[in-house]
C-alpha positions as CSV (number, residue, x, y, z in Angstrom):
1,X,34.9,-3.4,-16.8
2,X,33.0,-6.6,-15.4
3,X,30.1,-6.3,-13.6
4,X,29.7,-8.7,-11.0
5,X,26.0,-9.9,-10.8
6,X,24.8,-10.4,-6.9
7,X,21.0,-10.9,-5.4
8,X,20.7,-8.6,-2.2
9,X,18.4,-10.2,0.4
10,X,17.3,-6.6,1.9
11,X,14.8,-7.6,4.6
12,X,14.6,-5.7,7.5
13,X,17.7,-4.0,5.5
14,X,17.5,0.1,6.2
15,X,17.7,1.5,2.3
16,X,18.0,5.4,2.0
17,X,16.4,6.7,-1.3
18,X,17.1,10.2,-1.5
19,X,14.9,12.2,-4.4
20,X,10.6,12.1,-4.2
21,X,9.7,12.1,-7.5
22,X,9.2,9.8,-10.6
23,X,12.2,7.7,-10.6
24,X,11.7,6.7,-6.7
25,X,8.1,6.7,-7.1
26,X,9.0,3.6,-9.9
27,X,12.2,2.3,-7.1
28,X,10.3,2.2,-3.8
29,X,8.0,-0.6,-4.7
30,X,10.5,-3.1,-5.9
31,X,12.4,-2.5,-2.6
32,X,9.5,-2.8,-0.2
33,X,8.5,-6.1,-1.9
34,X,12.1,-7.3,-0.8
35,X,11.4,-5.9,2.4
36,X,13.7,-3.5,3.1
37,X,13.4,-1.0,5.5
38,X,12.7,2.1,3.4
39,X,13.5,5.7,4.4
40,X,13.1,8.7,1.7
41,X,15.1,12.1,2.1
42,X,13.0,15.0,0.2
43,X,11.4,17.8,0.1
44,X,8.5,16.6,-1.7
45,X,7.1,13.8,-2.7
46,X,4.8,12.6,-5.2
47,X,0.8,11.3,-4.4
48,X,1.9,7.9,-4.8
49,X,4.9,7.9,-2.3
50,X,2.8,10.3,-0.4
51,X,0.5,6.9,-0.1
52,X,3.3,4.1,0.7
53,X,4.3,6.7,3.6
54,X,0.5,7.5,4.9
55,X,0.3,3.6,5.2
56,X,3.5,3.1,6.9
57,X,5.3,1.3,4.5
58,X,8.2,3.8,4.6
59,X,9.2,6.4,6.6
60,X,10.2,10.3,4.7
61,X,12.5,12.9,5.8
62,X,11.3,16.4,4.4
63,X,14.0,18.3,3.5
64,X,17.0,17.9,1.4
65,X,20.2,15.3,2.0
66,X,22.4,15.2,4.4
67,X,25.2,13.1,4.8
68,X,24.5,11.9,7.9
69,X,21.5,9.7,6.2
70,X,23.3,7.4,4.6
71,X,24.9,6.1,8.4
72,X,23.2,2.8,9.3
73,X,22.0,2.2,5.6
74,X,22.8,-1.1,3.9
75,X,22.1,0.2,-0.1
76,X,21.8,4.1,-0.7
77,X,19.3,5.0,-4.6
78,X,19.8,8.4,-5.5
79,X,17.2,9.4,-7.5
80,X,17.5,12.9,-8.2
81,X,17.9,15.2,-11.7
82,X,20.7,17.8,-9.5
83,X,24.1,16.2,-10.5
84,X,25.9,18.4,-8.0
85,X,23.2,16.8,-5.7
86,X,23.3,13.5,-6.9
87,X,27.3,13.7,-6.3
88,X,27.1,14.5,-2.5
89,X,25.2,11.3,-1.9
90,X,27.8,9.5,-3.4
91,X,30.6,10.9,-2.0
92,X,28.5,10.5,1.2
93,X,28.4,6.9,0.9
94,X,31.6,6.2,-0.8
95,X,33.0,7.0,2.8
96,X,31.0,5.3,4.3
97,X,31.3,2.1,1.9
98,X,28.0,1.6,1.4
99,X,26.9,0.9,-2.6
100,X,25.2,3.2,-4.4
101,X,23.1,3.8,-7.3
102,X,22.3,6.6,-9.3
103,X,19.8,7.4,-11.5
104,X,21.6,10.4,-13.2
105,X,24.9,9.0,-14.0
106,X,25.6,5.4,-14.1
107,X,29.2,5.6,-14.7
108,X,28.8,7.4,-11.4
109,X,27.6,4.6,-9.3
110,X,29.0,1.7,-7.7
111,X,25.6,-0.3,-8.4
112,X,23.1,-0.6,-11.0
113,X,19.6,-1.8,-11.1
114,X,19.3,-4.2,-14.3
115,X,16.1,-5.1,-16.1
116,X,13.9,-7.6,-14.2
117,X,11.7,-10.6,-14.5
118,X,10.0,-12.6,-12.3
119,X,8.3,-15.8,-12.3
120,X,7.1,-17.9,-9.6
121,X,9.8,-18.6,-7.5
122,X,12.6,-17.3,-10.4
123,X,14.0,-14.3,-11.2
124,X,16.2,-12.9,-13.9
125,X,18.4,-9.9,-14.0
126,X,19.5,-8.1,-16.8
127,X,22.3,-5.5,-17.3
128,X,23.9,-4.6,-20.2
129,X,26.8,-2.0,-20.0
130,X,24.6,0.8,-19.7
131,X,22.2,-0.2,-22.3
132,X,19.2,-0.3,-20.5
133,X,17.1,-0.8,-24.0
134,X,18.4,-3.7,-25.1
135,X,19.2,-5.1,-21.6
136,X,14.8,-4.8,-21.0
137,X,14.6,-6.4,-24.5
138,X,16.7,-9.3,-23.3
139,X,14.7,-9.2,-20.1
140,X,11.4,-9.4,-22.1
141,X,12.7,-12.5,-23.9
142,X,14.0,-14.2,-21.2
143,X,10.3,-13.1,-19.4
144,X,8.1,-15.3,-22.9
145,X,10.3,-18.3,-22.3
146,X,9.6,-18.8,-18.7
147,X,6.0,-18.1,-19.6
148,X,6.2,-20.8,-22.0
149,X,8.1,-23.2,-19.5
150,X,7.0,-26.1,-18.0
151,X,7.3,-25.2,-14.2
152,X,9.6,-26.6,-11.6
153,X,8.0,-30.2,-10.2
154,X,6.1,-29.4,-7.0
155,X,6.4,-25.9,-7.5
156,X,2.3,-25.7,-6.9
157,X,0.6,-27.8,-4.4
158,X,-3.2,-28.1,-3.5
159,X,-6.0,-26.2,-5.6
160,X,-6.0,-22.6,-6.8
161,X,-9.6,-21.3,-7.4
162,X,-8.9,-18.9,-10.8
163,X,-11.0,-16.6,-12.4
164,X,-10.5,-16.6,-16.4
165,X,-12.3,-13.6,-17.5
166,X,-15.3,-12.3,-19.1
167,X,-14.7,-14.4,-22.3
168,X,-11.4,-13.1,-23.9
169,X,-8.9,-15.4,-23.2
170,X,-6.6,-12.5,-23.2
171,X,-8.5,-11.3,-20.1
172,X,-7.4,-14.0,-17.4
173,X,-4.6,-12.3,-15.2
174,X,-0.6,-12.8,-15.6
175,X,-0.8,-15.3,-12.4
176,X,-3.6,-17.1,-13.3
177,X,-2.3,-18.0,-16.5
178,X,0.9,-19.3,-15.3
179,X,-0.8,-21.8,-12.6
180,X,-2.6,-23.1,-15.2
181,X,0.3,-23.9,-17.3
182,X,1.7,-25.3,-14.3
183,X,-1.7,-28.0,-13.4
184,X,-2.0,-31.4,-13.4
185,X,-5.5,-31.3,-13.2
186,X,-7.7,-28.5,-14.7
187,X,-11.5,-28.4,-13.5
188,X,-13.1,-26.0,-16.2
189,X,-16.5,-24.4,-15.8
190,X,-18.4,-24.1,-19.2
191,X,-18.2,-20.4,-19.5
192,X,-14.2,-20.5,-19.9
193,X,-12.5,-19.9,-22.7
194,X,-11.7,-22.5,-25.0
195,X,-8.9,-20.9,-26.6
196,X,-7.0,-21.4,-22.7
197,X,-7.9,-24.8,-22.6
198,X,-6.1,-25.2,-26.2
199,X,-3.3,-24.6,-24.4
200,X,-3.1,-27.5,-22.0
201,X,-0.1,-29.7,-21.8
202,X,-1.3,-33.2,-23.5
203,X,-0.6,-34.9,-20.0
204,X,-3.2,-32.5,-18.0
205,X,-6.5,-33.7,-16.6
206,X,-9.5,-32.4,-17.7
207,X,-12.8,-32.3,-16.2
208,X,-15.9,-30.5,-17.5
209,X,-17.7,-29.1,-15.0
210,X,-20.7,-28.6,-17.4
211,X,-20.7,-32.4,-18.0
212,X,-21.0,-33.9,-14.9
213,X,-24.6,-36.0,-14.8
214,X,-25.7,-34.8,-11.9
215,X,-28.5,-32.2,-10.6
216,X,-27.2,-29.0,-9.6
217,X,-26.2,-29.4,-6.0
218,X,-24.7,-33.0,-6.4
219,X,-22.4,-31.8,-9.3
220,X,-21.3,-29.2,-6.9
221,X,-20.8,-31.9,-4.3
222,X,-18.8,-34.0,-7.4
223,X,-16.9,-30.9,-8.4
224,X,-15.6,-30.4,-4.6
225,X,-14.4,-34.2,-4.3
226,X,-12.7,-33.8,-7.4
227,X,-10.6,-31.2,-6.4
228,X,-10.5,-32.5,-2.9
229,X,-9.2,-36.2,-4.1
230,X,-7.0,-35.1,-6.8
231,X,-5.2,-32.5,-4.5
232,X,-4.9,-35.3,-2.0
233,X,-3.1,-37.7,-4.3
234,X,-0.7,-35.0,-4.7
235,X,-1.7,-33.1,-7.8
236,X,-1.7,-29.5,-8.4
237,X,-5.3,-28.6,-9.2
238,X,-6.6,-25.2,-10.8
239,X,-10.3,-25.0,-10.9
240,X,-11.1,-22.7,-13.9
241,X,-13.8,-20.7,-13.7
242,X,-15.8,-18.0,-15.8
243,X,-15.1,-14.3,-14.6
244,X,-14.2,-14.4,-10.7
245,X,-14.5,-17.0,-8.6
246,X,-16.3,-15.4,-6.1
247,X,-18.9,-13.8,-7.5
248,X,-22.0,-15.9,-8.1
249,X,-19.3,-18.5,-9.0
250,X,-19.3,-20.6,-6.1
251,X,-15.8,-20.3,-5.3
252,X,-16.6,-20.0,-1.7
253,X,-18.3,-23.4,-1.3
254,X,-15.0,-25.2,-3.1
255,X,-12.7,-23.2,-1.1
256,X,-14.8,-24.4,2.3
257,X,-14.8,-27.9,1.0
258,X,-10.9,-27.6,0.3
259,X,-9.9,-26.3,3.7
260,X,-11.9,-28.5,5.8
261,X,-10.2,-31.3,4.0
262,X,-6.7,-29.8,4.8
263,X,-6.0,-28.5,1.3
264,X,-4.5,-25.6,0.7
265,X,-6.5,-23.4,-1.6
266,X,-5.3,-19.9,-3.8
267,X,-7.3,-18.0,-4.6
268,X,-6.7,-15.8,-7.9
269,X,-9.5,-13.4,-8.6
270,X,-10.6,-12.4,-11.9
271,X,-12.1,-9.8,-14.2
272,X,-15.7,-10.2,-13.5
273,X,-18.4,-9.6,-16.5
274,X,-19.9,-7.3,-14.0
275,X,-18.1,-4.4,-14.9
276,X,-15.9,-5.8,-18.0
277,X,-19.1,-6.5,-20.1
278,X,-20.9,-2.9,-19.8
279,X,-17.8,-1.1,-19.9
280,X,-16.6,-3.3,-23.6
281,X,-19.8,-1.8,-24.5
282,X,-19.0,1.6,-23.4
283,X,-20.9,1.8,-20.7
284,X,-19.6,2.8,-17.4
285,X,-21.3,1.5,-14.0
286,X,-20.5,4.5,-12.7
287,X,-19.8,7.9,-14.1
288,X,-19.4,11.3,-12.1
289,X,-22.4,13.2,-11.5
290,X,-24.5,10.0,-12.5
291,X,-23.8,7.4,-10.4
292,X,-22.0,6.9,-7.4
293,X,-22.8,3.2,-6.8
294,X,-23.5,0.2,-8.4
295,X,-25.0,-3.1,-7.1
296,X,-24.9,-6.6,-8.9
297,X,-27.7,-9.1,-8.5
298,X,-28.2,-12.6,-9.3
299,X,-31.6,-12.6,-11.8
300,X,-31.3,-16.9,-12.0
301,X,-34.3,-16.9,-9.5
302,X,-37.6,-15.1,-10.3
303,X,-38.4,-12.1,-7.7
304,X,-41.5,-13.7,-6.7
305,X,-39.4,-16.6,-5.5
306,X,-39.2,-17.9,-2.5
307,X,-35.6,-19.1,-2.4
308,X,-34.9,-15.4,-3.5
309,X,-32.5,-13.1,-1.5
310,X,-32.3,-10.1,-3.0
311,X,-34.6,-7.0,-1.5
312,X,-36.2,-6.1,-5.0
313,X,-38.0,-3.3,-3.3
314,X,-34.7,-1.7,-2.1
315,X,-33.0,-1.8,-5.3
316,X,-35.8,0.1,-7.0
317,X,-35.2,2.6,-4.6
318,X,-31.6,3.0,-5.3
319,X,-30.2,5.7,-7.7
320,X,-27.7,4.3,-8.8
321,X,-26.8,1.5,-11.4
322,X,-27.9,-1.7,-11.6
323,X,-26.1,-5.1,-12.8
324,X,-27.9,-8.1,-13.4
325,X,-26.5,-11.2,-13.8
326,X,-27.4,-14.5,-15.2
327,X,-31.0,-12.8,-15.9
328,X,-32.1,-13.2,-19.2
329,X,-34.6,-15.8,-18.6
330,X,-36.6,-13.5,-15.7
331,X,-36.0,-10.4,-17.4
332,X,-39.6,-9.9,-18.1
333,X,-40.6,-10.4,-14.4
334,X,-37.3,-8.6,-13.2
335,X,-38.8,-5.6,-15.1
336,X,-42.1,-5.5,-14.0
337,X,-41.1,-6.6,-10.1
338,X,-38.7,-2.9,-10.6
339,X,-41.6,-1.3,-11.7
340,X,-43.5,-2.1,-9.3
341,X,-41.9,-0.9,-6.3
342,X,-41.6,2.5,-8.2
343,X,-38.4,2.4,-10.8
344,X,-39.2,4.4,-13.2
345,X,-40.4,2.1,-17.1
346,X,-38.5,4.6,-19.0
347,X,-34.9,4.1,-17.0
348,X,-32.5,3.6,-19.3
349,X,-31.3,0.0,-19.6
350,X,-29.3,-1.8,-22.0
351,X,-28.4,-5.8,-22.8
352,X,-24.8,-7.0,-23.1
353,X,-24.6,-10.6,-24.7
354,X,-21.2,-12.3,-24.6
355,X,-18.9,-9.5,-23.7
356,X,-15.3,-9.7,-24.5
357,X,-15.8,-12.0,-27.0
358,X,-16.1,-11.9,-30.9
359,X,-19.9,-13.0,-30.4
360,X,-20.6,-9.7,-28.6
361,X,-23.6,-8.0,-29.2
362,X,-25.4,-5.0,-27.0
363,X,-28.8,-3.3,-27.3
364,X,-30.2,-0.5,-25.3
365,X,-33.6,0.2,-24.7
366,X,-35.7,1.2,-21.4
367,X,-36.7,-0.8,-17.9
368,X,-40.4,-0.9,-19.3
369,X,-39.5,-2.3,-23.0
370,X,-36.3,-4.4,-22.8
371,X,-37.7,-7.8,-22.4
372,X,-39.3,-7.3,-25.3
373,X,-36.4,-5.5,-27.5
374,X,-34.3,-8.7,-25.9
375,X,-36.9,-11.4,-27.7
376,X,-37.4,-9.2,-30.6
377,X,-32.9,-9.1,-31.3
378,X,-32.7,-12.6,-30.0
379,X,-30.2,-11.9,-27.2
380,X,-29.2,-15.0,-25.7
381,X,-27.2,-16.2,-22.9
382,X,-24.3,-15.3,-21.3
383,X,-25.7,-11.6,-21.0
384,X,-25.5,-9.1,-18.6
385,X,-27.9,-7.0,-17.8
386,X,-27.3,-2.8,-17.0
387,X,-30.2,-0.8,-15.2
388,X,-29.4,3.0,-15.1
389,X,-28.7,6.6,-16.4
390,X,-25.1,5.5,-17.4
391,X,-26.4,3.5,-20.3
392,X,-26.6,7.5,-21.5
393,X,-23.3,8.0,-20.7
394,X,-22.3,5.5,-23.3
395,X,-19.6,6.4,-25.8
């Protein structure tokens, strides 16, 4: 028997899922991101069904099938482990010729779910006979040679703002890797891996941020033209940045500056040194019974400072943990300034330099002596900073 392959456009489509456990818990999503119009018949449900329901992104019936349910439905997915129950919904909607699939009995159905992939704007469906092993290892090759594809011309306009990580090149997302396959233009901060920007297509763009001969402000204000002029001329820019874009990156500030030029900006958050650097260390900014909040500070301006805006005084008061970026440099004062307003010299703090990457290096030591273990090990920067009992809760 042929299968004959069809994409449903479901939107605003009713689709009946009859079963609340695992194998709709792993159905539902797919069909709410086509937009269907989802309605579940069960006597139970599991927490995370529980949650698309309590948010209203489908409505649930608590009891068991009827076949009355499957009237008005476009698609029916029976999802339960009762053949003789599985079997009524498809008699049920094999009168009512409406297509059903069944996760029980394949042979059974009149529709199967293949193995997807999605990228961008394409996506692949696999089925194979009822061999849903090899048909998700066909998917999973198909899946690595879109990845490695050159992307469809004018697929990406404007700029996205993308986060690359901690360090490990490994770290940026799924997403944010394929926009930057897909630039013209790549704007790279220094604290991105290099082992990304290997990757570049030879006919890319590339600015270094870091090398822009300029003062501070007026290579941000170079950096924002850049991105602003280039989008303009009808490139697709990414501006590749160290951890997330927005935090302490000055994502914000490019994103204004695109907008109120008319360019359209994504934005593609991602995994922030904040937490990824502690926790590579094996500490975890927050641990039950220990801490129930953290907070992350810029240190690049001395607390005695007048251009400083953080409340130095209410973080010492704080019991929970702190996170101190781009800090090494006013560790010393940071210390003492803690101290002061009554933190205690012998919290537990520790020192993460370069997290995520091979250079990575960690010490742990106390609020009143870590400056001084810092000078003494030679930590340098990129280093984060971790104030708080959960440098105890290490593992």
């Amino acid at each position: 028997m042929s299968i004959y392959p069809l994409g449903l456009k479901l939107a605003g489509r009713r689709v009946l899922v009859v079963g609340g456990g695992a194998v709709a818990t792993r159905r539902v999503p797919a069909l709410l991101a086509a937009g269907a119009v989802v309605d579940i018949v069960s006597p139970e449900l599991t927490p995370a069904l529980h949650g698309q329901v309590d948010a209203g992104r489908a409505s649930w019936t608590e009891r068991r099938f009827e076949p009355a349910d499957v009237d008005g439905a476009w698609l029916v997915h029976v999802a339960v482990d009762d053949p003789a129950a599985a079997e009524q919904v498809s008699v049920a909607a094999e009168a009512r010729r409406v297509f059903c699939v069944r996760a029980d009995d394949r042979d059974a159905a009149t529709a199967w779910t293949p193995a997807v992939t999605r990228q961008g704007q394409v996506t692949v469906a696999v089925t194979d006979g009822g061999d849903r092993r090899r048909a998700m290892a066909v998917r999973d090759l198909v899946a690595h040679a879109l990845e490695s594809s050159p992307p469809a011309a004018g697929e990406y306009k404007g700029v996205a703002l993308v986060g690359s990580g901690p360090g490990d090149p490994e770290l940026i997302t799924v997403k944010g890797r394929r926009l930057l396959a897909a630039a013209d233009v790549v704007v790279a901060d220094r604290l991105v891996p290099g082992l990304l920007l290997g990757d570049l297509r030879p006919e890319v763009e590339f600015v270094d941020a870091a090398k822009i001969p300029y003062g501070p402000a007026a290579a941000q204000e170079e950096i924002n033209r850049i991105l602003v002029e280039r989008a303009l001329e009808g490139k697709f820019v990414v501006r590749l940045k160290g951890g997330d874009p927005f935090v302490f990156g000055r994502g914000g500030e490019e994103a204004i500056a695109c907008a109120q030029a008319g360019v359209p900006v994504l934005v593609v958050p991602g995994v922030t040194s904040s937490i990824a650097a502690p926790a590579l260390a094996g500490i975890p900014v927050t641990h039950r019974g220990v801490a129930h909040e953290f907070t992350v500070v810029s240190g690049h301006i001395p607390p005695d400072h007048a251009d400083s805006l953080v409340d130095w005084a209410a973080l010492a008061r704080l019991r929970g943990t702190l996170v101190v970026l781009m800090g090494l440099k006013n560790l010393s004062r940071i210390a003492g300034r803690l101290i002061a307003e009554g933190r205690s010299a012998d919290t537990p703090a520790a020192v993460v330099q370069e997290g995520s990457t091979s250079h990575q290096r960690s010490l742990r030591s106390t609020l009143g002596q870590v400056a001084d273990a810092v000078a003494e090990a030679g930590i340098r920067p990129p280093a984060v900073v971790v104030i708080g009992e959960v440098v105890h809760a290490a593992v």
